[in-house]
N, C-alpha and C positions, 0 to 999 in steps of 0.2 A: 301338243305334239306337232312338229314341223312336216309339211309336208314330204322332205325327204325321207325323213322316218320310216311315216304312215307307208309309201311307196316303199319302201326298204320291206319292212314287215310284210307286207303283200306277197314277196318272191322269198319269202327266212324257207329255209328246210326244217323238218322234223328235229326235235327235241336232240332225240338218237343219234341223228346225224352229226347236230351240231355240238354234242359232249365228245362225239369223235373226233372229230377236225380238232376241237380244242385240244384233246390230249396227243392227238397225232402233233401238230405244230408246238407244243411246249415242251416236245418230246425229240422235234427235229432242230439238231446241232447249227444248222444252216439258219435259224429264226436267229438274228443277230442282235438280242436285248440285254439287258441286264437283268439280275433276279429278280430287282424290286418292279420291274415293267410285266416280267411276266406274271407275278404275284395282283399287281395292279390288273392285267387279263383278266385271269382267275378268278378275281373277286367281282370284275364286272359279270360274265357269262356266270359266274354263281347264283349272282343275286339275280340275271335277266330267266334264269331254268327256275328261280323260286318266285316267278312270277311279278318282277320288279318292272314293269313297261315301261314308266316315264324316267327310268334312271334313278342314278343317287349324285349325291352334290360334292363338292370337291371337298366339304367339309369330313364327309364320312369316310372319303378315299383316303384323307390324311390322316386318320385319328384308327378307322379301323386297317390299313396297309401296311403306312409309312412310320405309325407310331408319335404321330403328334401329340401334345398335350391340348386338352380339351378347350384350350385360349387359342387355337390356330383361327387364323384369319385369313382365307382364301387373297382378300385383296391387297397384302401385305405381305405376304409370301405364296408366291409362283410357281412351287413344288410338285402339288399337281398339273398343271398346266402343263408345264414343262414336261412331266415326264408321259404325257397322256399325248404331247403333239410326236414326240421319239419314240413311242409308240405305235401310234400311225404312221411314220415314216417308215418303221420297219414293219410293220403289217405290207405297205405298199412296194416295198425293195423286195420283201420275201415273194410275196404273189407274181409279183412282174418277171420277178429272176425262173421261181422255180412250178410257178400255175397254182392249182390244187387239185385236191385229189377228191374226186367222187363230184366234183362241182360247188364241193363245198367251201365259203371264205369267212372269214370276218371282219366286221367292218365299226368301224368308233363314230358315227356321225359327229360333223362339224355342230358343235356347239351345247351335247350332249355326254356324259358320262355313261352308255350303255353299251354292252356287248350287242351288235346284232349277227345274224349266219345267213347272209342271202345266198343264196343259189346260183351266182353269178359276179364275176369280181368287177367292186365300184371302186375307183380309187377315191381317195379320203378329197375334199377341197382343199385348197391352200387355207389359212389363216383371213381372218373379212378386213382385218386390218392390214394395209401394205408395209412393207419395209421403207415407203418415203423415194423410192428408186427410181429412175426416167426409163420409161421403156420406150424402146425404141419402136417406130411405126413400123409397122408389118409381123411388128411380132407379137404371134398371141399364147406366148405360153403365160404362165401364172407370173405375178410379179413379184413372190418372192425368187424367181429363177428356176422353180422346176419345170419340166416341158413332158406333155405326154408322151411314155415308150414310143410309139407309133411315131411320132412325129419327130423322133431325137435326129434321126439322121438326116431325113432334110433340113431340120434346120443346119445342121455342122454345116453340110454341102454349100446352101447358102449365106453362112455367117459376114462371106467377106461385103455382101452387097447388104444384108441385113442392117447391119452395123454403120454402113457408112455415115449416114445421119450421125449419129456418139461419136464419130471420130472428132466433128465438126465442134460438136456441145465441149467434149474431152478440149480442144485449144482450147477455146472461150474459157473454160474453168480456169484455166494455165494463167490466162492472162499475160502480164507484158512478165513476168519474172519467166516465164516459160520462154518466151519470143526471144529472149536477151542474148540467150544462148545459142540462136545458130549458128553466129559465124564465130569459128576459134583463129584468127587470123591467120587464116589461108590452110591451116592444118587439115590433115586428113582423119576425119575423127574415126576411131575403130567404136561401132556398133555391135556390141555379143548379144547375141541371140541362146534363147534356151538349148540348154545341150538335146542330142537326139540318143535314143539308144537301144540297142539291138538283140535282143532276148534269145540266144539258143539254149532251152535245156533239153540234157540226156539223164538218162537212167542208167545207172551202173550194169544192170542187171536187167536184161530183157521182159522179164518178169512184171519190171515195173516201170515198164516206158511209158502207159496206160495212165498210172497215177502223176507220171512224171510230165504227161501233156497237160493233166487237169489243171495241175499245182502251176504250170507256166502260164494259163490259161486266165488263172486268178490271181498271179502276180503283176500280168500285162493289167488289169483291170484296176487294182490295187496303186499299181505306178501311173496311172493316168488320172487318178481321183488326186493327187497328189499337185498336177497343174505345174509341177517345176521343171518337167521334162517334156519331151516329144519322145513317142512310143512309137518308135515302125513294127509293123507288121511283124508276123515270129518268121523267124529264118535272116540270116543277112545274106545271100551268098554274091557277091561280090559289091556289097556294097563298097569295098575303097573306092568303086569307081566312080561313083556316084556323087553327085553333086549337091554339098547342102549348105543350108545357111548361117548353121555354124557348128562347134565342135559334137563330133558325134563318139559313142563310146560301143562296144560291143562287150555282153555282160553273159558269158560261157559259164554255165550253170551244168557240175551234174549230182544227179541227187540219188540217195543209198537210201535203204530202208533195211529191218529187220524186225524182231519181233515188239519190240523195247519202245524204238523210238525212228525218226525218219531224221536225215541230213542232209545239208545241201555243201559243199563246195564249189566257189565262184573266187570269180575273177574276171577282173576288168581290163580291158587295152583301149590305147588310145585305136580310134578306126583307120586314122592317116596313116600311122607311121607302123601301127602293130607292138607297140611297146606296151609291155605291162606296166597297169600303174596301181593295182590293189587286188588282194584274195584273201579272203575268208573263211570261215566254215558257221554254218549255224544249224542247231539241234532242238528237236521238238520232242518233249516226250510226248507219247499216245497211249497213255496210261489212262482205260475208262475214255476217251474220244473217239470219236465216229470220224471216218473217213473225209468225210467233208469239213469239218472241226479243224480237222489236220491239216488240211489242204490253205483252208480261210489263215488261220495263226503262220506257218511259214510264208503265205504270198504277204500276210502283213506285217511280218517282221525283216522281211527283204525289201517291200517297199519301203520301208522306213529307211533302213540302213542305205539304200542306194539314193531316195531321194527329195528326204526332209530337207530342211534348211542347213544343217548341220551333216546331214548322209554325205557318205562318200563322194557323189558325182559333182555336187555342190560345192564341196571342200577343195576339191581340186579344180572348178571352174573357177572360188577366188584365187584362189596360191598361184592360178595358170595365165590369168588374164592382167593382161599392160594395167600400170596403176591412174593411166588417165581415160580407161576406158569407160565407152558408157555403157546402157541397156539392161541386159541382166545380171550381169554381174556389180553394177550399182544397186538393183531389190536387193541381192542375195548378200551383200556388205549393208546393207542398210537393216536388214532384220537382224545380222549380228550386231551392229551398235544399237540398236534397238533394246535386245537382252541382254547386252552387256551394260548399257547405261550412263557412257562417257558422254557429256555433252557436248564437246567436239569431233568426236568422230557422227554424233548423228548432223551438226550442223553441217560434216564434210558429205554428208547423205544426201542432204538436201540440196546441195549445192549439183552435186552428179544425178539426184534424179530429174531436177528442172530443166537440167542441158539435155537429159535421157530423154526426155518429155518434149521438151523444142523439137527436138530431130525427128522424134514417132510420139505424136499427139494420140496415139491410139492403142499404147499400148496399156491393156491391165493392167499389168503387174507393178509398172513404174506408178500408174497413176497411186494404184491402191498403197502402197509404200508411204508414197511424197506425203499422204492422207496422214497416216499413223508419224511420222516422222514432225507435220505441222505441230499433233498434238506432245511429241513429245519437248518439244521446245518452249516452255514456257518462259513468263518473265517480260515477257517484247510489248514495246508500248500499244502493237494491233496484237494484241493476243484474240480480243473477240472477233477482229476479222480473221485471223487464222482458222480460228475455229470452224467458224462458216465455212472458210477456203474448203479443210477438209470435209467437211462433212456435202461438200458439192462434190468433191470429188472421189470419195466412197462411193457416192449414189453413180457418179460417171465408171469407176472401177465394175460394179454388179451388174449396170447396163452394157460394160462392154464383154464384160465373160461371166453369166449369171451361172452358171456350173461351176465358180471358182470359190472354193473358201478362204483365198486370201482374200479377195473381194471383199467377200460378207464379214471376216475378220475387221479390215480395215473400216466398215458399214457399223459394226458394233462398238469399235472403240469410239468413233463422231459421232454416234446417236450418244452412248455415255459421256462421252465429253460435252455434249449439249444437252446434260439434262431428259435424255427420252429413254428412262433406263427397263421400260417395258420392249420399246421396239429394238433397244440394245440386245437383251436377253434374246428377242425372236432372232435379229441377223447371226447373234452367236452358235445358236442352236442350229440354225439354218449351216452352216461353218461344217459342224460335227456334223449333222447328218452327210454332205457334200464329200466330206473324209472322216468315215470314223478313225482311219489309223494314224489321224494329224493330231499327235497328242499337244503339242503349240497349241492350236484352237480351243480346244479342251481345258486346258489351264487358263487360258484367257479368258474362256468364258465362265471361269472358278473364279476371278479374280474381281467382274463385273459382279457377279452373283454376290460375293463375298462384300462386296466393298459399299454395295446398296442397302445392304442389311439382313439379305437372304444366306445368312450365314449356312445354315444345314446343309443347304442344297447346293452354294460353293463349295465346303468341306469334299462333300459327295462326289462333287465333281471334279475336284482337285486330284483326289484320293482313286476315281475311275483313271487320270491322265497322267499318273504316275506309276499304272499298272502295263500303260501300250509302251513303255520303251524302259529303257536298263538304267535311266537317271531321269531322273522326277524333273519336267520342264521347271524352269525358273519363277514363273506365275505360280505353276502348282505349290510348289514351296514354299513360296511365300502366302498365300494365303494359311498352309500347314501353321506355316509360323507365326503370323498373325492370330491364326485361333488360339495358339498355344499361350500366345502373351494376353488374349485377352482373357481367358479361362484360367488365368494367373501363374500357368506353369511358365516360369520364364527361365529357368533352363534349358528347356525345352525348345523355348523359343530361341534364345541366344544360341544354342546350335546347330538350330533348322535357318538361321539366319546367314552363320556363318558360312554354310555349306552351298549358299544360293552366289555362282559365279556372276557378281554384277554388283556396278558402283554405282546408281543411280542414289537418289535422296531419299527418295521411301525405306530402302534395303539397308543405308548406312543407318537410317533414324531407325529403324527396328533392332536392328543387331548395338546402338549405346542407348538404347530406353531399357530394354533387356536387362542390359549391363546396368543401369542404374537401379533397376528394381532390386537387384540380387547384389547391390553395393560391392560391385568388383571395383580394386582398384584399376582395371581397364578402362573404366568408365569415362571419365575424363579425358584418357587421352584417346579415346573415339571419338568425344566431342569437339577434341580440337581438331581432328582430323576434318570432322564436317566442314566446323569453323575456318579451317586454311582453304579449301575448297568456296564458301561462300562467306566472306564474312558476316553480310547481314542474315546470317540465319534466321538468329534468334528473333528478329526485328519482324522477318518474313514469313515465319514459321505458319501465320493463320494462312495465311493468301497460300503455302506450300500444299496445306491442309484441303483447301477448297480447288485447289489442281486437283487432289489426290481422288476427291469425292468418296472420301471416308466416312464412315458414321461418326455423328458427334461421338459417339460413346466411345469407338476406337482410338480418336485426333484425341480424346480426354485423357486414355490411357497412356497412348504415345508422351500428351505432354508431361504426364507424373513421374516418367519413369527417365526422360532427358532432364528434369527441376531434378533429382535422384543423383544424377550423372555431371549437375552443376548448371546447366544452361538456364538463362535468366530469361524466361518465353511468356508472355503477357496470356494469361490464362483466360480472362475475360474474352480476349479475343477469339482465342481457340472457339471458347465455347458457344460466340453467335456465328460462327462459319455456318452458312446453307450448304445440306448438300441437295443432288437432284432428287 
């Protein structure tokens, strides 16, 4: 027993107590888990009242919880793990957001499977292992990037002098391809900066102005977990006058309630000029939900709609912004050719984040982009210095805004790209808890999970980031679809294939493996498709395979069902590709 424990167990409450706190918290709508997390609770503080002290092992968690078959292997699949550290994360968000009641908390010790109830709330430790990150001097929060409540606001306050050091590391990464681009000869280059935006909501009915402050309350909180926007303060009242650094939007919300369900109608104006540029309506039922339930689902289905990568405010910062501009509107075009999978529009990415980057050596967003953007270019005779490139400058993206999930996103894909697909798994994770409403993140880290061999638990997680938004991200799907072809339903598969908008190689070679397995006459002429696109496919197909960092077993399945479809692919090679 570790000495935290032993100290934990010295201050635990009464038995009593702690069967109450436990069914009080699995009982309140605001615990933000999933069922298998709280079932996973349940069966810890079960077995710790039936006198369980030193825990049980991640073995019994999988087989007796999660339903594994008796051949599970804790260090080959991360299931537990995984859902035991999103666990304590939300153990930790609940406490700090809403306290407890009677003094009572609970707590998962670092490096233990056991329920404990101390008498006073501990937060959980970070993870013993780091994410690989450069923390900056002065700052002593945890280096996976979380910072204790207490201390959250001085650091913001401080961030600009905190930081300055990573500004400095951030060039260095850049190197001379960053440097190349300052001078556009003589040009005035426009720099966008993230949009700003201005939250007023009313209540229809005086009745429910009350609900209608909570609900805007958790939607400002909601859209700034999001990292795409800048959040002022609630109220705008004259801000036209006001001076900022770049386009700002003002989002007039008023929201209706009855007995059924709750609604909101909004609409957007530009803040300059006062034109409208979009309004909507959106509807929650509260059928069986607690108030708070209600509240959490509309502020995260507004923050989504207003400001994913695809949300409204986004949509119209690309369609709005000069085509030679750089900043933010270089991320936010760079994560659509990202998903969509053109290989020239993400080389045109690359090209506008490095100039992005020359001008503001310090900005996140650009760095952590340019990262994800290296990995998607394969093929280049330095692919391995690329590699490297990003995965320095992931680690320079989370030291410069470690609260940011595109960070830890871009953290996750360079650790997977370099083979470290445990400390991939922890930055992905790190991602979702940062934004549980970023279903993006959530599929990415279905696809990592997926593509290592931790099939279940990508499924799962695929399946959880198809449920936060009204179209199943593009990672989500495709792993869908992947399971489907390797479980041999390949109808299945060829239509969850079809449906996934994006021409990349992995998404073409899934939708004519498909087709070759179920010998459509399609078949073929999908593979010429590829083939007009690269001609040495077939030639490259291993090396396409070890980009991909599939399992031998998937890259086997892929290559039967393109030989199916007619393509002449060297099987032998397939089959000694290493993955990480």
């Amino acid at each position: 027993m570790n000495a935290e424990v032993h100290d934990l167990k010295a201050c635990e409450v009464s038995i009593d107590d702690a069967r109450a706190e436990l069914e009080r918290l699995l009982s309140d709508s605001r615990f933000r888990v999933t069922e298998r997390q709280k079932d996973i609770l349940r069966y810890l503080a079960e077995r710790r009242f039936n006198g369980c002290d030193e825990g049980v092992k991640a073995y019994s968690v999988a087989l007796d919880v999660l339903g594994r078959p008796s051949g599970f292997d804790a260090s080959t699949d991360p299931i537990v793990r995984i859902e035991i550290s999103r666990l304590r994360s939300a153990l930790d968000a609940y406490y700090q957001a809403f306290g407890s009641t009677g003094g009572v908390t609970i707590h998962i010790p670092k490096g233990m499977y056991i329920a404990l109830f101390p008498g006073t709330l501990i937060a959980h430790e970070p993870d013993e292992e780091a994410h690989g990150v450069v923390v900056p001097a002065g700052f002593d929060g945890a280096q996976d990037g979380s910072i204790p409540g207490s201390q959250l606001a001085a650091r913001q306050r401080g961030r600009g002098l905190k930081f300055a050091g990573v500004a400095a590391a951030a060039a260095l990464v850049l190197g001379g391809a960053a440097l190349a681009g300052v001078e556009f000869f003589g040009q005035q280059v426009v720099i966008t900066k993230r949009p700003t935006v201005y939250i007023l909501m009313e209540a229809a009915e005086a009745r429910m102005q009350g609900e209608a402050s909570q609900t805007r309350d958790a939607l400002m909180t909601a859209l700034t977990q999001f990292t795409t926007l800048t959040v002022a303060k609630a109220g705008y009242a004259d801000i036209r006058s006001v001076e900022r650094s770049g386009r700002s939007y003002e989002i007039t919300i008023k929201y209706y309630g009855d007995a059924d369900d709750r609604s909101v109608w909004w609409q957007i104006a530009d803040s300059s000029t006062g034109d409208l540029l979009k309004s909507g309506l959106e509807k929650i039922d509260t059928s069986g939900k607690s108030p708070a339930l209600i509240r959490e689902e509309m502020a995260g289905e507004l923050a989504t709609r207003f400001a994913a990568t695809r949300g409204v405010i986004n949509n119209i910062e690309i369609h709005g912004s000069p085509e030679e501009a750089l900043g933010n509107v270089c991320v936010l075009r760079a994560e659509y050719a990202l998903d969509e999978g053109g290989r020239d529009q993400v080389a045109q990415s690359r090209d506008c984040l490095e100039r992005s980057l020359a001008e503001a050596p310090a900005d996140p967003d650009a760095t952590a982009l340019l990262s994800r953007v290296l990995l998607a270019l394969p093929g280049s005779p330095d692919e391995g210095d690329m590699r490297s490139r990003a995965l320095e400058l992931a680690k320079a993206a989370v030291s410069l805004a470690p609260l940011s999930d595109r960070a830890y996103v871009s953290l996750m894909a360079a650790q997977f790209a370099s083979g470290r697909t445990e400390a991939a798994v922890r930055a992905g994770n790190r991602a979702v808890e940062l934004n549980p409403n970023n279903s993006d993140a959530a599929a990415k880290l279905a696809l990592v999970l997926y593509s290592a061999g931790y099939k279940d638990a990508g499924v799962a997680t695929a399946h959880d980031a198809g449920r936060l938004v009204e179209n199943a991200p593009r990672d989500a799907m495709l792993v869908l679809a992947l399971d489907a072809y390797a479980s041999g339903r390949y109808s299945d598969a060829a239509l969850l294939a079809e449906q996934i908008n994006c021409t990349d190689f992995l998404v073409s070679t899934l939708r004519t493996a498909a087709l070759g397995q179920l010998n459509s006459p399609d078949a073929p002429e999908r593979l010429a498709e590829i083939k007009s696109k690269d001609p040495d496919f077939e030639r490259s197909f291993a090396d396409r395979v070890a980009g991909w960092h599939l399992q031998p077993d998937i890259a086997a399945g892929l290559e039967a069902g393109l030989a199916k479809a007619g393509a002449q692919i060297d099987a032998s090679a397939v089959a000694s590709v290493k993955t990480p």
